[in-house]
Structures are given as structure tokens and as C-alpha cells.
N, C-alpha and C positions, 0 to 999 in steps of 0.2 A: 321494516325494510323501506329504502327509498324509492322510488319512483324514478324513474330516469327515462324518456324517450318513451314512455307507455312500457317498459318494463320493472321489473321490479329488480334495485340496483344490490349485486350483495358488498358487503363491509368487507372491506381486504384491509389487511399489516402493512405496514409499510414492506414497503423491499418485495414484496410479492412478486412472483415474475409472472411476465404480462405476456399477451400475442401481437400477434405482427401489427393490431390497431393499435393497442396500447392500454386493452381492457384487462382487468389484473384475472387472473386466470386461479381455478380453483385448485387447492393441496390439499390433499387428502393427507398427507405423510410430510414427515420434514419438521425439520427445527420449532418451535413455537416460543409466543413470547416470554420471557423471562418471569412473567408474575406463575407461569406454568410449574407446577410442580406440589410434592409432597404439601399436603394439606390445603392446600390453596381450590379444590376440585375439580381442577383441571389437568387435563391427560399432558403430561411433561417427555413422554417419548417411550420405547420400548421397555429400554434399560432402568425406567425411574422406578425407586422403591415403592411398593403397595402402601397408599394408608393407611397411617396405624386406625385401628379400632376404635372407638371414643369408650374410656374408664368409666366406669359408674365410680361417684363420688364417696364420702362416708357417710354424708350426710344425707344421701340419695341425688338424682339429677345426674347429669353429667360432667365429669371431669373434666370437660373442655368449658365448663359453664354456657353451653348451648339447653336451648330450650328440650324439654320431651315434646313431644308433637306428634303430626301425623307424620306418616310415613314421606319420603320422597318423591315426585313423582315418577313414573314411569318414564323412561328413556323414551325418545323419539325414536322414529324409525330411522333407519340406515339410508345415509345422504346417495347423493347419484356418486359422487366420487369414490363413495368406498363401497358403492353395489358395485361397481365399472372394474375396481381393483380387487374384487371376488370374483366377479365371471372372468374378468380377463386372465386370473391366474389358473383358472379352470381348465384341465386337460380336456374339457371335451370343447370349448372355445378354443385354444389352440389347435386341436387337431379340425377344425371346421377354416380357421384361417391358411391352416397349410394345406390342404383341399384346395381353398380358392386358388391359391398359389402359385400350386402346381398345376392349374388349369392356366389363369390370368398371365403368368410370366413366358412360359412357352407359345402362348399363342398372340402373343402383344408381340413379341420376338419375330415371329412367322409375319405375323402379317405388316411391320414395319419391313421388315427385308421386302418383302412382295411388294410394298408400295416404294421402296426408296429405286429396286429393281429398276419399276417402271421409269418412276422420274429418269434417274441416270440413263435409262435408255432412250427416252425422247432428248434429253440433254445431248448426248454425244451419241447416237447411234441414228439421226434423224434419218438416213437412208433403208433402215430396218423399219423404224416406225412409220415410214412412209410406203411400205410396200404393199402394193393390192394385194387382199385376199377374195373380194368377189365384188363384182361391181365399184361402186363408190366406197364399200368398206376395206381400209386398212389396217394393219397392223397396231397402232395406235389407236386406234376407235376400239376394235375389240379387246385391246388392254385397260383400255378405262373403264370399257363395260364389264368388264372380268373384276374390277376393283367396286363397282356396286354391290357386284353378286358375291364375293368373297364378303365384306361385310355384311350384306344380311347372313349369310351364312355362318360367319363368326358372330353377329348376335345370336341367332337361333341356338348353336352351339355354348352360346355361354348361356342362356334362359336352360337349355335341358340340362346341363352340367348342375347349375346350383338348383334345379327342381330334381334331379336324382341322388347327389351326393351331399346338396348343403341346408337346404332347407328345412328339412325335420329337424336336424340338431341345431338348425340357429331359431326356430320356433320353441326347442326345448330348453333352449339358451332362456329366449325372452320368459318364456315363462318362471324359471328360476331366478331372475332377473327379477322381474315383479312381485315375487316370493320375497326378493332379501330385499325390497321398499319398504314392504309392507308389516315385515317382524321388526321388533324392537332387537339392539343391539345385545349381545349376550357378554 
């Protein structure tokens, strides 16, 4: 591999699709080059037919006039792109995403209305947000301070959310995760 920037740069296809920099972005799946396919030992797509078997010859040796030898080697282990497209098909990663979800979209919801409230209310309502409630404190100061303490409060709420409901299984996630690095491909 190259070196690029103190990284190490991977070899993309042409026509690969890239991200919003312009760095050609990894495919797990998908179309592959055309030298791909039957006999060539390269995977050509779901659909492509098995290699045939290699004949043993009359003579002895093989029919393909390939050498006898040692065996093959052993597959690599499973890239990050297709451990990513094992757990992510994983019903127990989905059901930990819809958890988040169903926490993170209701309460992102909540608490933009709460703050757009306020805005809008110092916007057009300035005789409201200006009214004393004790001393120098008005209506406005205690709305903004009410907008600190709602978000600590919504982080706290979302730290015990994903430490009661999300955490074990996205730790049992990772670990499965590390499991399919680490096996060779089957």
C-alpha cells in the first residue's frame, strides 16, 4: 500500500464513488472489474457460476496444466466493510439503533420546540420577557436559565438511556464485531 499524508492510501477502480472530499470510499458489494469472474479467482458477483474443479489429467497432474503444489493459502480475515455489513444486518444492531431512536428523535424534537419557544418569545413577545418576577430577575433571565438546566438534564437523560438500554448490546455488538476481523472468511 501507499503512503499518503502518514496514512496508508488504499488502491480504488476507477469510477469508485467517493465523499464529499473526494477520497474514493470503500465497496464491499457491487459491480467489479470485468477480468472478474469464472476461473480468473476472482469473486464476479452473487449470481456468477462456481469454479469448475480442476480434472486430473491421464497422464497424472492437472488438466488445467497447473502445477501440484502446496495447498493455497488461507483466506485473510474479513475486511472492515464486510464485518460493518454483517453486524449492520444484525437484528440485534438494528434493534439497539431503534432504541437510540426512539430516545434521540423525540427528545431532539422537545427540546428544539423549547428553545425555538423561547427565541420566538424574546423576538415578538418582548413585554412578557421583560416582566419582573423578583427583584432584577425577569422573565427572560429565567428562561435562559431554564435552557442550561433542560440541557444538562437532556444530557443526563440521554448518558442513563444508552447505559440502561443501549450499551450491553452495542458492547455485545463490538465484540462480535471483533470475532468476524478476526475469522477467516467461510
Amino acid at each position: 500500500m501507499d503512503m499518503h499524508n502518514g496514512r496508508e492510501a488504499v488502491a480504488t477502480r476507477p469510477g469508485a464513488p467517493r465523499n464529499a472530499r473526494g477520497s474514493a470510499l470503500a465497496v464491499a458489494a457491487g459491480p467489479r472489474p470485468a477480468a472478474a469472474g469464472p476461473g480468473t479467482g476472482r469473486y464476479a458477483g452473487p449470481d456468477a457460476p462456481p469454479e469448475p474443479a480442476p480434472q486430473a489429467a491421464p497422464g497424472g497432474g492437472r488438466a488445467d496444466g497447473a502445477a501440484d503444489g502446496p495447498a493455497p493459502p488461507e483466506p485473510a480475515a474479513a475486511g472492515p466493510a464486510d464485518v460493518y455489513l454483517r453486524v449492520h444486518a444484525d437484528p440485534a444492531f438494528q434493534e439497539v439503533r431503534r432504541r437510540h431512536r426512539r430516545f434521540v428523535l423525540p427528545a431532539t424534537a422537545a427540546f428544539l420546540s423549547w428553545y425555538g419557544a423561547y427565541v420566538a418569545a424574546a423576538a415578538f413577545a418582548p413585554g412578557l420577557m421583560g416582566r419582573r418576577v423578583a427583584g432584577a430577575l425577569n422573565v427572560a433571565m429565567l428562561t435562559g436559565l431554564a435552557q442550561f438546566a433542560t440541557t444538562t438534564l437532556l444530557a443526563w437523560a440521554y448518558a442513563r438511556h444508552a447505559r440502561l438500554r443501549r450499551d450491553r448490546a452495542a458492547l455485545e455488538l463490538r465484540w462480535v464485531a471483533q470475532e468476524l476481523i478476526r475469522e477467516p472468511p467461510r
